[in-house]
C-alpha positions as CSV (number, residue, x, y, z in Angstrom):
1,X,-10.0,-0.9,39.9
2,X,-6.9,-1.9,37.9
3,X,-7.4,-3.7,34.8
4,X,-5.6,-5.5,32.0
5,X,-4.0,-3.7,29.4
6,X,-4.7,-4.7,25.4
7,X,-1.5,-6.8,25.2
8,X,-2.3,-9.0,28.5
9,X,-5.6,-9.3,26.8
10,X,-4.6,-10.7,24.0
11,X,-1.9,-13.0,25.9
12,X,-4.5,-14.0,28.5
13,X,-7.0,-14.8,25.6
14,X,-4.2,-17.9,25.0
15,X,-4.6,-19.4,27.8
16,X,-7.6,-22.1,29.3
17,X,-10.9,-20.8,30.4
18,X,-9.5,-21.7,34.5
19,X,-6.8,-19.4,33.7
20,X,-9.0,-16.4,32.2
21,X,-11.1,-16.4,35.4
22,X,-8.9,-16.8,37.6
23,X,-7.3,-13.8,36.4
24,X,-10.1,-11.6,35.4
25,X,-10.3,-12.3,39.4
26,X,-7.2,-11.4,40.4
27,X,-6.6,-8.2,38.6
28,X,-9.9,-6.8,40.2
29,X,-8.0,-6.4,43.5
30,X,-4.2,-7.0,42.5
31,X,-3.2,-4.6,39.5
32,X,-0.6,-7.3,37.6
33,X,0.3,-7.9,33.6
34,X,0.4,-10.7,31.8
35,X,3.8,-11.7,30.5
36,X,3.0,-14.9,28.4
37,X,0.3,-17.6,27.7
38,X,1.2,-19.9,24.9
39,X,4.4,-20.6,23.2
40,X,5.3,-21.8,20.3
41,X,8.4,-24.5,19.7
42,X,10.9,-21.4,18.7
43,X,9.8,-19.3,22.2
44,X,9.7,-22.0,24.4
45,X,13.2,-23.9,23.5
46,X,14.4,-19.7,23.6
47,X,13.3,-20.3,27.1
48,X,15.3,-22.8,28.0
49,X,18.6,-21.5,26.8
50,X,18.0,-18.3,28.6
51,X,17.8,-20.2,32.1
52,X,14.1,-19.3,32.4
53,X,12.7,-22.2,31.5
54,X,13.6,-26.2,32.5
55,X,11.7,-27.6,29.7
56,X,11.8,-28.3,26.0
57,X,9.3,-28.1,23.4
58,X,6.7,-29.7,23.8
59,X,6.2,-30.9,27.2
60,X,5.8,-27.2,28.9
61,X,2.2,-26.3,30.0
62,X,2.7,-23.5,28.3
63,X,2.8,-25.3,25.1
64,X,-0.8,-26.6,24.8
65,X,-3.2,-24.7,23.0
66,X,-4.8,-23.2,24.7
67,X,-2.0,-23.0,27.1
68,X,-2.3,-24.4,30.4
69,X,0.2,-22.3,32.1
70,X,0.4,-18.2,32.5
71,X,3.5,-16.0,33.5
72,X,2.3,-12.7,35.5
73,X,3.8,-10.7,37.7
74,X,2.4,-7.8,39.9
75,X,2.8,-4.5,38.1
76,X,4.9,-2.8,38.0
77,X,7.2,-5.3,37.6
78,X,10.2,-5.3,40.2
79,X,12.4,-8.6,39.4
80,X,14.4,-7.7,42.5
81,X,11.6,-7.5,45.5
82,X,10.9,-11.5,45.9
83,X,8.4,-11.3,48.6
84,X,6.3,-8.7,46.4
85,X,6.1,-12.5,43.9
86,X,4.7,-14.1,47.4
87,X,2.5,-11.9,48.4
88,X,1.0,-11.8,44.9
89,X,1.3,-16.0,44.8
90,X,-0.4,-16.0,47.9
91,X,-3.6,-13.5,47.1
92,X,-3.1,-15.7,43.3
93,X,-3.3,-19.0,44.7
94,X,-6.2,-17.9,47.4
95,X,-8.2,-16.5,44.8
96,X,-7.8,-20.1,43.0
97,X,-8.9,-21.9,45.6
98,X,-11.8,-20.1,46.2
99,X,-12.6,-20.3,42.6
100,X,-12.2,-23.7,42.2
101,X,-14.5,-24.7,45.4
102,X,-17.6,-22.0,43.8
103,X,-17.2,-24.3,40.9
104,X,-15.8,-21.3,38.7
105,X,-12.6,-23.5,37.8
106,X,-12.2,-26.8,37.3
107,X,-9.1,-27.6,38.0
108,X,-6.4,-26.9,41.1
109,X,-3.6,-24.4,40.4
110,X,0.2,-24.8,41.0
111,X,2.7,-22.2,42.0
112,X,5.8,-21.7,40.2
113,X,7.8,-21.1,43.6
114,X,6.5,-24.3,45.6
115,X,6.8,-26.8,42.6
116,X,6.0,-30.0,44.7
117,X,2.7,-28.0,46.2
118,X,3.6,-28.8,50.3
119,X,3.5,-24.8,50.9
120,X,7.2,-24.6,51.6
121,X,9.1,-21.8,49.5
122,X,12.6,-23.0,50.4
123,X,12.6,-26.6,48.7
124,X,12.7,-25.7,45.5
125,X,15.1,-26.6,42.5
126,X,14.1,-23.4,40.1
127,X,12.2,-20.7,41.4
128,X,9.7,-19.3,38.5
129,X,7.9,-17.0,40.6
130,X,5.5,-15.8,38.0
131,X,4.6,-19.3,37.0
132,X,1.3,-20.3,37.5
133,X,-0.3,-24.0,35.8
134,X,-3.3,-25.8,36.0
135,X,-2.9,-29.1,36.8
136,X,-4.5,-32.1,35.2
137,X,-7.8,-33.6,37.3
């Protein structure tokens, strides 16, 4: 069974309870690493002037504390293989949804590549495939 290493750990421990199941859940079945939780004003404006971000300080989920918003990606990491970041949304966004309806979440999850939540892939503005937010009840 894969499991996270120290670092996601400590990255994952940044982020809201939802978040920490849902991917204590995930990484039972999907091996995956954890590339950020929170960030601080510096990180998160970095973000933005590197293209990988669309938002400033502080209105990014990622920039509550605890942070709700998590970057992962399916390891090993392949930036190139897209429909690897699909498949992985989809087992992700399942696992969510199972989660939130056992009451083990308690709020619903949103995908960083299908923004506007209407399960089409091919509308969006900015992809940010290893994007995944919690979303305000």
């Amino acid at each position: 069974m894969p499991q996270f290493s120290e670092r996601s750990k400590q990255r994952l421990a940044t982020c809201h309870a939802d978040l920490q199941v849902l991917m204590a859940e995930v990484v039972k079945d999907f091996d995956c690493t954890i590339i950020t939780g929170h960030r601080d004003r510096v990180t998160q404006n970095r973000m933005v002037e590197q293209g990988k971000s669309q938002v400033r300080w502080p209105n990014s989920r990622h920039n509550s504390d605890p942070s709700e918003a998590v970057d992962v990606a399916p390891y090993p990491i392949d930036w190139q293989d897209r429909e690897r970041f699909h498949y992985f949304a989809g087992f992700v966004m399942g696992a969510a949804a199972r989660l939130l309806a056992e009451g083990r979440m308690s709020r619903p999850l949103r995908w960083g590549g299908d923004w506007d939540m209407d399960t089409q892939v091919n509308d969006n503005n900015f992809d940010d495939l290893v994007h995944y937010e919690i979303l305000t009840n």
